[in-house]
C-alpha positions as CSV (number, residue, x, y, z in Angstrom):
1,X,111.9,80.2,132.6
2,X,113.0,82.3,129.7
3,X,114.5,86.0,129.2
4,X,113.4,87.9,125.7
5,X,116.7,89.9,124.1
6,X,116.0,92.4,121.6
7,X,119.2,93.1,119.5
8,X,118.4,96.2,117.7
9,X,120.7,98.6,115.8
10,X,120.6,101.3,118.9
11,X,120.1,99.0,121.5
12,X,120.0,95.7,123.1
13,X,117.0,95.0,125.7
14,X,116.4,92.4,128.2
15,X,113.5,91.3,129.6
16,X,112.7,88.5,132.1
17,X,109.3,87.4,133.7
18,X,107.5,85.3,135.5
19,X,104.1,83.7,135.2
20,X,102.1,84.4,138.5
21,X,98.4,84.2,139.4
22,X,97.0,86.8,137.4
23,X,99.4,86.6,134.2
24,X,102.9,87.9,134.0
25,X,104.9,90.1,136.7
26,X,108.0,91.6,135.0
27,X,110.9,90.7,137.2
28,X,114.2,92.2,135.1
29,X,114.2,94.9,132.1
30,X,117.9,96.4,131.1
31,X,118.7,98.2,128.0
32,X,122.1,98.6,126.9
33,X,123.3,101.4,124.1
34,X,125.0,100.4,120.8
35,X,127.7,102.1,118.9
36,X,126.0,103.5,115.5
37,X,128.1,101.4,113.6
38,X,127.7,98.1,115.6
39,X,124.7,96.6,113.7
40,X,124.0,98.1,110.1
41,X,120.6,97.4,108.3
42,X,120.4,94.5,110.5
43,X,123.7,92.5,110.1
44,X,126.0,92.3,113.1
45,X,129.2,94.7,112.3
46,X,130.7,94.4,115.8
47,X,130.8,91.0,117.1
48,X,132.6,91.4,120.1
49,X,130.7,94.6,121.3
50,X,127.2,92.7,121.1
51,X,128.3,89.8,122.7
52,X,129.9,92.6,125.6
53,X,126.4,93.9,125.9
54,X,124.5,91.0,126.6
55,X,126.8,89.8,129.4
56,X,126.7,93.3,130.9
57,X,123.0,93.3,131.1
58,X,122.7,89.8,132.0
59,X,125.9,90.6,134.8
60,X,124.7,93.9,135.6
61,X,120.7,92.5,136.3
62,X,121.8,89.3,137.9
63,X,120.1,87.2,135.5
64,X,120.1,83.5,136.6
65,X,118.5,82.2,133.3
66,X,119.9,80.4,130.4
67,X,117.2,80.3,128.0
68,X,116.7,83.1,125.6
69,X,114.1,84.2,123.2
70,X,114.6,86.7,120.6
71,X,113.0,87.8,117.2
72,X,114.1,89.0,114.0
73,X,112.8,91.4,111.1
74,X,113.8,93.5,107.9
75,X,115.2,92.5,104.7
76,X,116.0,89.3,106.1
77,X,112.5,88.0,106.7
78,X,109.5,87.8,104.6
79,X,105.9,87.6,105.6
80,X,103.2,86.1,103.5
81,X,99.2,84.9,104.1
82,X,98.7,82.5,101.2
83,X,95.4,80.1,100.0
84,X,95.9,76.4,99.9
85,X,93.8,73.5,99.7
86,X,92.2,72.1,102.9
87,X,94.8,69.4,104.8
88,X,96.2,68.7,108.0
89,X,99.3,70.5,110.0
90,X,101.0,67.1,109.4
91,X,100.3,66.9,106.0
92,X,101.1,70.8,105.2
93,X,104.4,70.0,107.2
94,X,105.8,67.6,104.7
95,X,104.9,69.9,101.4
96,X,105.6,73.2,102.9
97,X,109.0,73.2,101.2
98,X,107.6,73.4,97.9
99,X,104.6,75.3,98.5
100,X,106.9,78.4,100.3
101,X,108.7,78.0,97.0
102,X,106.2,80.0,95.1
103,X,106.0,83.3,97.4
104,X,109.5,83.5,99.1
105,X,111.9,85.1,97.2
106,X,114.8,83.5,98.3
107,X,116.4,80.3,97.5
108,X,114.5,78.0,99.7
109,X,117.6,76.1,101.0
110,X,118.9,79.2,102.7
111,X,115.9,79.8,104.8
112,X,114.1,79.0,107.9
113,X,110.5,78.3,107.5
114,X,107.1,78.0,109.6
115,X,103.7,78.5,109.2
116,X,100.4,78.7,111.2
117,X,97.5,77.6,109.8
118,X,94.9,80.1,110.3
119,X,91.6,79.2,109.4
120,X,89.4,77.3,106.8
121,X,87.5,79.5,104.1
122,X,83.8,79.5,104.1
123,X,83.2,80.2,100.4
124,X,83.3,76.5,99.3
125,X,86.6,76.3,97.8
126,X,88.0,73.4,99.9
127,X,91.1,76.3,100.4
128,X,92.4,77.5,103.8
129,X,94.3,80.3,104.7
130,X,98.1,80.0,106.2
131,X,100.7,82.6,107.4
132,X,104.0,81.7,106.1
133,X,107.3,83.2,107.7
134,X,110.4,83.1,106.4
135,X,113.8,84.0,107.7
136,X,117.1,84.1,106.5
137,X,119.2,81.4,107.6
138,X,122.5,83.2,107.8
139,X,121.1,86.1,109.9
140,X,119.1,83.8,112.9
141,X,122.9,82.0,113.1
142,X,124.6,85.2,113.5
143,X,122.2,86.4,116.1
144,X,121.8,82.5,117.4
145,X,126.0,82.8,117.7
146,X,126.3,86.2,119.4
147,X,123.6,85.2,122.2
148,X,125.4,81.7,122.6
149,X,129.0,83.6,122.8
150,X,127.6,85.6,125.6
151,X,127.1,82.3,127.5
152,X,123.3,81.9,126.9
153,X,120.8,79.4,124.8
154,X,118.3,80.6,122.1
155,X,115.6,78.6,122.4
156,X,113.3,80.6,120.3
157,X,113.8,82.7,117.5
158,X,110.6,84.8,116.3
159,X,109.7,87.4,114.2
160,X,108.8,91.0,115.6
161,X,106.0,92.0,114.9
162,X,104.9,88.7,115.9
163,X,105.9,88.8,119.0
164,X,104.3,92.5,119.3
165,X,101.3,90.8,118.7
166,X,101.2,88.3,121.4
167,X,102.4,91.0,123.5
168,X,99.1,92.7,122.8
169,X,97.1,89.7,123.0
170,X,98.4,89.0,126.5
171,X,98.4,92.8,127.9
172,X,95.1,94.1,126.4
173,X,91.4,93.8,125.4
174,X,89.4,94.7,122.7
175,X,86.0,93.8,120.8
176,X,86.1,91.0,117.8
177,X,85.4,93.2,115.1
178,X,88.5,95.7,116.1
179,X,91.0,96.9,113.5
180,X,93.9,97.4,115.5
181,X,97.4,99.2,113.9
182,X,100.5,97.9,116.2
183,X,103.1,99.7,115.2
184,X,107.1,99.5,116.5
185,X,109.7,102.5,116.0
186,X,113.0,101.3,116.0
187,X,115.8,103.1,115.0
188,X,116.5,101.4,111.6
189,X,113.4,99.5,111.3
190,X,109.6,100.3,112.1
191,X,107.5,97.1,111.9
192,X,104.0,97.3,111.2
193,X,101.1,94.7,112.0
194,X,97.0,95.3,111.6
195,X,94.9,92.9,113.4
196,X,91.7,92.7,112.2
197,X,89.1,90.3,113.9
198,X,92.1,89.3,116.4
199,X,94.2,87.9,113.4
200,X,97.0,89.6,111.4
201,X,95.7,91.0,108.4
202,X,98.7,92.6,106.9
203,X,102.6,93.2,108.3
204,X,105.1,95.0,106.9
205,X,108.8,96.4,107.8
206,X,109.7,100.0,106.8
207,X,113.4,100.6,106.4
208,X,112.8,104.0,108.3
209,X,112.6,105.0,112.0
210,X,114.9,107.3,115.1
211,X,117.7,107.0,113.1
212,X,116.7,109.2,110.3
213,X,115.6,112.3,112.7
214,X,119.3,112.3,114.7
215,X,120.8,112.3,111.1
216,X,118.2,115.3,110.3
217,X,119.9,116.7,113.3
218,X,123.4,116.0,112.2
219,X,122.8,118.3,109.3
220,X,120.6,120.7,110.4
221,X,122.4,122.0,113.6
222,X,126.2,121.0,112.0
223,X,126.4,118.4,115.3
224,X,127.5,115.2,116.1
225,X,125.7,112.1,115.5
226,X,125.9,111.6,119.8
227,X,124.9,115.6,120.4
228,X,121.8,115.2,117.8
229,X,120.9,111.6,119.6
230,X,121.4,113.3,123.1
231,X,119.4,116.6,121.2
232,X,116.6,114.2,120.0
233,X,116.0,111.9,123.3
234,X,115.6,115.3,125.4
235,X,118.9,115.5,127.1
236,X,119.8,118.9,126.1
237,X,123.6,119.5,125.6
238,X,123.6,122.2,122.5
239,X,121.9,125.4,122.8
240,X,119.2,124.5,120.1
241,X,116.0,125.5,121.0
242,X,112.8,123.2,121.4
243,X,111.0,125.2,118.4
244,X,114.0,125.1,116.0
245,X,114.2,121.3,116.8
């Protein structure tokens, strides 16, 4: 048994479930609110207040489970689907290093790597095509240490809009030749994934999401940032009308 933790810059959310006869029943979900200033441009600012809101949720939900899964994205990461000659996982495992070399523009030694070999090309080239992830060492510890802090165990770290895709794999159907846009709206980040033919044809984060309307807001209306928030999400507070908005 696992529980997924989404540390985001406005919000950290839990989620627990349970395999059952037909799939998965959700049997926990919590979200609990962030300070603006907590996590900036996805670096943890505020230690101690993450770490607080993971054991309230996990306190406050009764969460009995140890094991966490949570995913990464942003500057930090970098997505690639790259050619290379036809050869086993085994064998791509032990050259990886030196192949990632090529298309990750960070020094290799301070990143994570994986790959998932996709499929073989059918034009005669002897090439198949991988996706390559890679992630920023120094950001999975710093998320790896807060969840650890708050007494749990990362067992997986993924990338988002990876894991919005087996999300959609698991909860929906569609037809093989489907081009499908997945698309995430956080508040600092949106992440974007197209499948095409049930695989991911392109990804890509945008440095742009909630954030930017609240500040909108800010200026606008002359507000605070927690008025414009409270203005944006619907939950009134200033006299501002729905049109002006």
């Amino acid at each position: 048994d696992v529980i997924g933790i989404d540390i985001g810059s406005s919000s950290i959310k839990l989620v627990e479930i349970k395999e059952a006869k037909k799939g998965y029943q959700l049997t926990n979900f919590g979200i609990a609110e962030l300070h603006p200033e907590t996590i900036v441009d996805g670096a943890i600012m505020d230690t101690a207040a993450v770490v607080d809101a993971i054991q309230s949720l996990v306190s406050g939900l009764k969460v009995k489970v140890k094991d966490v899964v949570t995913s990464v994205s942003g500057n930090a990461v970098r997505i690639q689907k790259i050619s290379l000659p036809s050869m086993t996982k085994e064998e791509l495992d032990e050259s990886i290093q030196w192949e990632a070399e090529q298309y990750i523009p960070f020094d290799i030694s301070d990143v994570n790597i994986d790959f998932q070999i996709l499929d073989t090309l059918d034009d005669g080239s002897g090439q198949m095509e991988v996706m390559l992830a890679a992630a920023k060492k120094d950001v999975i510890n710093e998320y790896v240490a807060v969840i650890s802090e708050a007494g749990l165990n990362v067992v997986i770290v993924d990338v988002d809009c990876f894991a919005l895709e087996n999300m959609f794999d698991v909860n929906y159907q569609f037809e093989t030749g489907d081009i499908i846009a997945l698309v995430n709206i956080g508040a600092s980040f949106t992440n974007i994934n197209i499948i095409k033919n049930g695989m991911s044809a392109f990804t890509r984060d945008i440095a742009s999401g909630g954030n930017q309307y609240t500040e909108e807001l800010q200026k606008r209306f002359s507000i605070s940032y927690d008025d414009a928030e409270a203005l944006k999400l619907g939950k009134g507070g200033k006299d501002v009308s729905r049109d002006e908005m």
